[in-house]
Each structure stands twice: as C-alpha cells, then as structure tokens.
Steps between C-alpha positions, in 0.01 A plus 500: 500500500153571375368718254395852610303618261273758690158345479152746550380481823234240623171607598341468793212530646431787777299272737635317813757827556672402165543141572467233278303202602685196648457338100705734365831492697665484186498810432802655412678865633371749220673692262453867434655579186684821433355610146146356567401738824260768448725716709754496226267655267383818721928495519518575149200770533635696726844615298422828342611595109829618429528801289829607331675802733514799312825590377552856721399268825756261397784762394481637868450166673891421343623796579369479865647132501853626305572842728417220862205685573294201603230643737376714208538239236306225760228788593417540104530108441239480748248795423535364133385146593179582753383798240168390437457201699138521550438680170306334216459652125138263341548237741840444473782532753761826490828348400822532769825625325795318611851552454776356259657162599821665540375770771306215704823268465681809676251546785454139561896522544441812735298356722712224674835651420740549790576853457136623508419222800666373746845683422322808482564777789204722325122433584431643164732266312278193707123696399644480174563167496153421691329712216671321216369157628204646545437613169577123363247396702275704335623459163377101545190491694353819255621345132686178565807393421432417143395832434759646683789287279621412842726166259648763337578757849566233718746267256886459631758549296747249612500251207342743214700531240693868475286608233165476782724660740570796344156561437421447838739761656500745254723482245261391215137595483233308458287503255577850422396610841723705755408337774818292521734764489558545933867545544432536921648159692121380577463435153832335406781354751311558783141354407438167631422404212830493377660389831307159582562233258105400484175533742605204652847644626263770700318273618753305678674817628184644643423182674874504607397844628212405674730223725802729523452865414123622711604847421496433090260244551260850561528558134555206337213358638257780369614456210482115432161505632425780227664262224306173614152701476643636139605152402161308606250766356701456189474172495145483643424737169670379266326122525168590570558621145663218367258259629214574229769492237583163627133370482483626172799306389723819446818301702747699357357827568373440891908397494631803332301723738651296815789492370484880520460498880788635731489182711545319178811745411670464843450107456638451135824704603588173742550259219341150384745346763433371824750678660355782445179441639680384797628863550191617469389320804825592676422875469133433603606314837878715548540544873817708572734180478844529377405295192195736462717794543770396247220420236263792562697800601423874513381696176675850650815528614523547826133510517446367850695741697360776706515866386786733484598670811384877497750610712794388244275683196500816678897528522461523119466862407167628319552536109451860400152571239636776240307495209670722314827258474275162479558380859167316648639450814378163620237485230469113347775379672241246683754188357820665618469292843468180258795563353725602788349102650678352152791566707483340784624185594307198429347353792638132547278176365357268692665225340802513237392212288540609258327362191211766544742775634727458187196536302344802589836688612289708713615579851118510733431649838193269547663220676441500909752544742658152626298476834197516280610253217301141696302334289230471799517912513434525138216243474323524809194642327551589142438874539187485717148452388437744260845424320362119541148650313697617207706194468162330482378723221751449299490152488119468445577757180734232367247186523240753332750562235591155476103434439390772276843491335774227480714672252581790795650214710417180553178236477316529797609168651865583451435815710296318770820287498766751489310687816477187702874468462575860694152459710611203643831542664396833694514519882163381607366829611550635166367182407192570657434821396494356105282203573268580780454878405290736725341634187505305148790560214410255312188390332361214687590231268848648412531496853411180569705375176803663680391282808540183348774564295719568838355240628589227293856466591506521869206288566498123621539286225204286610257810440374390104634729166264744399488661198139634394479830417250585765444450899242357688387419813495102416855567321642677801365264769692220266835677383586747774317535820610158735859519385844623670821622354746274314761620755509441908542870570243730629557780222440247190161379753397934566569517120240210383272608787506888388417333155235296591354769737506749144284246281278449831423858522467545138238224491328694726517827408347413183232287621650189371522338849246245659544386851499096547614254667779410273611849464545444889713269515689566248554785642614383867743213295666775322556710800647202684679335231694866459575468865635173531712558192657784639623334813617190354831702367779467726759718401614793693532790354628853563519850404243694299395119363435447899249842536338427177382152634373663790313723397376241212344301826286789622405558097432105485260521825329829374444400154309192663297707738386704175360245287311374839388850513417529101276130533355653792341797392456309147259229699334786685374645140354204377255397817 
C-alpha cells in the first residue's frame, strides 16, 4: 500500500484548455489539501465572537427548558444568537450569545426525538422539533462549533464515568453553574445522549433507518446531515489553526487543539483496537440487515411506530384545572404516553442469538416484519442516494482525521486499508456509486489512492505491483489500464473496469491525461482482456449471485463505452 501523505497540488499551466504537453504525461492527479486552501481561511472569518449570556437571559432560558416550554425557550435562543449580526462597535464584529452546553445538549435531543417527530399527532410538537434543528444550524454556521462547546453538548454518556454523568443530567453542577440542574426526561433518561452507547451507535441506527424505517429516516436524516456539517467545520477549523503551529514546530500544541475536536472525541471513544474501528465502518455502511439490526438498534423505545390513535385518547376523560386545590389538568404530562409504552409488550427480535440480546437486555421494536427480513430487500440500495452521500461524508472525515490526526484513529494508510475492506465487498451498484461518483467525495488523490488500493487484490496477477505514492498517466498505462480481474466472473471484471474507468476520468479531469497511441491500445487490451476473462468461467450459478453477474455484464460493457467516450473527447481537446 503506498503512502498517502496529501501532497500540494501541481501546477499547471492554463494554455492548451489545461492540458499538459505530450512531455509531461507524468504528471500525477493533484492534491488539494484540507488546511492549505484559502477557502478555509474566509471559513474561520466568517464565525462571529461569542459573548458570555447574561445571567437574567440565561435564568429564563432554564426555566423555559425546565417547565417544557420549548417554542419560547427556541424563539429566545434564536433572537439571542442573530442580535447584532450586521452590527460592528470600531471595526469589530457584535458578538452572538449562545446558550449553555446543557440547554443545546437538550434541543439537539429535541429535535430527532420520537415523541416530538414522527410519533407525534401534534403539528406543533413537529414545528418544534423543525425549530430546534433549526436553531443548531444556526448556532454552527454563525460561531462554530468550537465556540459553541459543541465537545462538551454533544458528548455521550455511555462509558463516562458516574461522576461526568451526574454532571451531565443534573445532579451536580458544573463549575458552579446551574445549568446542569434539568430534572425534565430530555435532559436525563430520555436524552440521546444517555441512550446511545457512542456517535457511532447513531450512526448505524440511522443508516438502519434509512434501509428500513423511511418514516424515521425523515428525521434522522436531518439531523445526521446537521452533525456531519458540525463535525467537518470543526475539523476544517480546528487544523487550519494547527497547521501554523505545526510549521513553527509547536507539535504538541497543533495536537492538543485536534485533539479537542468532536470528530476526534467520537473516534477515541472506539478504542486503540481494530475491532473497533471495524464497527465504525459497520455503522457507516449498516443497511437494515439482521446483523445490522442486532448491532445497531433503536435509541427510543418503541421509536419507530406510528402515533397513538386519537380515537382511543378521547375515551379518556379530560382532567379537571382547579387551581385552588393544585390540579393542572393535563399540564406537563407531555411524558405520560412514554410511560404508559414502558408497558407494553416487547416487540419480538429479529434473531434470538443471543450474545448481543443478553447484553443489552433490551427488548426493540426496530426489527422488520418477516416478509421484509431478505438480505436482497435490505441491501438493494443502502438507503438511496442521499443516505449513500452521507455515508460518503463520513468516510472522507475519517481519512482527513487519519491525516491531520493519527492519534483520533488510525494512520492514514491503515484507514485507506480498513475502507477498502467494507468498499470492496458491496453490491456493484453501490460499488459504483463510491468509485465512479457523479460528483467528487474525495480529494482527487485520496480518491485515486482508494482506487488502487481496491484494486490491488482483485486484479490479474500479471498487471505489475505498484506502490508509489502518486499516479500517473505512464504509471497507469503500466499497472492498471490493459489488465482483467484475477477471477473469471463478470462482477470481479465490472469491478476492475469501474476502477480503471475512476483513475481514467480522474486523469482527465485534472488535466493529467495526454492522448497517444499507447494510451490507445492500452486501452482497447484492457477492455478486451476484461471480456475474455469474464467468459472463460464456467460455473453456473444461481440466485441473487446469478442477477448480480448480470447486471455486472451490462456494467462491464458500459464502463468500456465510457473510457472510449472519456479518450474521445480527451483527443478532441488537444487538436
């Protein structure tokens, strides 16, 4: 495997369309490094001050948050923040006034929990919900999520010890404050924070969601997307800041402040092992399977289900309001329905073995009925595209954590390794979607790192080991483009072809691509050779194995037709 360290990109010159001259085929698919782009400077310009809430702003905001009167804590969260936004005092930008961890902790919470979305019979339960993610939106793209202590709002409590617990839900304050004293369930047994083991468990129940559940999906996919922009401006931040520290020698300090990061927090809580990177990857690429299902299961109880009938709610007699004798009627009774659902009978598992159900002793409602339970019905496309998108994300986050910090994680190479492992194995239109992309999620030599990691093991043996740490034209004409699969199937063949079609378009897209002869034919010997190879197996096969290959012998023929396509329109530049 080579190295991947992230190298500046290579200049070109402008003339000829952006194409090199026919002496410089070697050169290689640029880089464009995270921390060294001018657009991550104007990032860090545009986050305002933060100023410290008065105390009277704050006193209400709890009680707002304590009494459940969310639309009126939200609406003054919000005011708060914008106040000022254009205003400047000498020169210098207004500060924005956020919030205590613990109150944004709460309506983070609010805004993808079960009772206020998709369980919810109330439109205004579903506005509030709506306005809550709003607001977080807000709270990162106006100070950031450093200023916002997002590490310390958005931390889960699953394996802190009970001493960060109860300072978290409210039994101890925090450094003298009284911001951790909600009692309410959003803040304590019911925060998600408290339920979900780590980001990663979300993660893999979302994406679950997104296979299985299209009604939750609705608000869990709001939300991730909301987390992913909050984790990569974070991280975007936090090393453009680092980098000068580095340059100046200061190691331990660019370290410290990465360390710092919330991608960096979720990562550490995984382990040193491999097996828990693994997971990791497992929650990134969960599809609804049993396995998935068993591993990653619903945060809520019961959260999947549909609303309460009306009907049966209004046999139940109204509660009186006498003020006089203290009775309030229905008045904060909004977790009442939760309880009565403790109640019920646990909806039966997918599967009883029972390592993982003995474990968690917690009956779910988020497995699928039988007739839904195929692994073909589960997989078939991950989600969709824009669940396919954020699966994409978060895996490009991990190889930039990997570079700008190893610590988090793992080395770089490790990571390209431990993604080629799950990459490799999908069903070859998901396959496609990761290394032929219809819009980049990688930077193009990540990308095209990725590209020759996967296909190292499945190609011919003939085709000569590369390992430099960058790709060329006269490297990929040599290593990659006139060879088949190592197997005589037509899915290993699509699967070197899609490969080989990636690194084609990437030479080209970056103006690293000449048109010659021996590009030519290297290119027709590659196309055949795949062919060939795929016919020469003789086994029979049957099943979902038997659709996959056909469909992998349209994908084999239109992957060809492409890269005829891509030389074309490359040869048409240059004349």
């Amino acid at each position: 495997m080579p190295a991947r360290k992230i190298r500046p990109s290579v200049e070109r010159s402008d003339e000829g369309m952006g194409l090199p001259p026919s002496s410089q085929v070697g050169v290689p698919i640029p880089s464009s490094q995270m921390t060294e782009t001018s657009q991550s400077a104007k990032k860090l310009k545009k986050y305002r001050p933060v100023g410290t809430l008065p105390y009277e702003l704050q006193d209400i905001i709890n009680v707002y948050i304590e009494e459940q009167l969310f639309s009126q804590a939200i609406s003054l969260l919000m005011n708060t923040l914008i106040a000022g936004t254009d205003g400047t005092v000498d020169g210098r930008t207004l500060p924005a006034y956020v919030s205590s961890p613990q109150v944004l902790a709460v309506v983070a919470t609010l805004a993808v929990h079960p009772s206020w979305t998709n369980r919810s019979r109330e439109p205004e339960s579903v506005k509030i919900a709506n306005d809550a993610l709003f607001l977080l939106k807000h709270v990162n793209s106006i100070i950031g999520a450093a200023n916002a202590n997002f590490a310390s709002a958005f931390k889960y409590l699953g394996k802190l010890d009970p001493r960060d617990r109860q300072r978290r839900t409210g039994d101890v304050t925090i450094d003298g404050d009284d911001d951790g004293k909600f009692q309410i369930d959003l803040a304590n047994k019911g925060a998600i924070w408290n339920l979900a083991e780590d980001f990663w468990a979300v993660v893999g129940w979302a994406f679950n969601c997104s296979c299985q559940y299209p009604k939750r999906w609705e608000r869990w996919r709001p939300w991730l997307e909301f987390m992913l922009d909050a984790l990569e401006d974070d991280l975007q931040e936090r090393a453009s800041m680092a980098e000068p520290l580095k340059k100046d020698g200061k190691e331990a300090a660019a370290n410290t402040l990465l360390s710092e990061s919330l991608i960096a927090q979720y990562c550490l809580t995984v382990g040193d092992g491999r097996a828990g990177k693994r997971r990791v990857m497992r929650a990134i690429l969960a599809n609804g399977c049993k396995k998935d299902l068993d591993e990653f299961h619903e945060i809520w109880k019961n959260e999947t289900k549909p609303p309460k009938e009306k009907k049966q709610e209004e046999l139940v007699p109204r509660k009186k309001i006498d003020f006089e004798n203290e009775e309030y009627g229905d008045y904060m009774d909004m977790d009442e329905s939760e309880e009565e659902e403790e109640d019920l009978p646990p909806t039966p598992k997918a599967t009883t073995s029972g390592r993982h159900s003995r474990r968690r002793a917690r009956p779910s409602s988020a497995t699928p009925d039988a007739d839904e339970e195929g692994e073909s019905s589960v997989s078939s496309d991950y989600g969709g595209f824009q669940a396919i998108q954020l699966r994409q994300r978060l895996i490009a986050l991990l190889t930039q954590t990997s570079f700008h910090y190893q610590h988090a994680f793992m080395e770089a190479e490790d990571c390209f390794d431990l993604v080629t492992e799950f990459i490799r194995p999908l069903p070859l239109d998901i396959f496609t979607l990761f290394v032929t992309p219809s819009s980049p999620w990688l930077e193009p030599h990540s990308h095209a790192s990725l590209c020759q990691n996967l296909l190292r093991p499945i190609i011919s043996s003939e085709a000569p080991t590369y390992h430099a740490d960058t790709m060329t034209q006269i490297e990929f004409e040599k290593h990659f483009l006139p060879y088949p699969a190592n197997y005589t199937n037509y899915v290993e063949n699509a699967r070197v072809s899609l490969l080989v079609e990636a690194l084609l378009r990437l030479l080209f897209r970056h103006s690293a691509l000449i048109v010659n002869d021996s590009l030519k034919k290297k290119l027709d010997e590659g196309i055949k050779a795949r062919e060939v190879k795929a016919r020469s197996g003789g086994r029979k096969l049957v099943g979902l194995k038997e659709a996959e290959e056909e469909k992998a012998v349209k994908m084999l023929a239109n992957s060809a037709m492409r890269m005829k396509m891509v030389v074309q329109v490359a040869s048409a530049q240059q004349q």
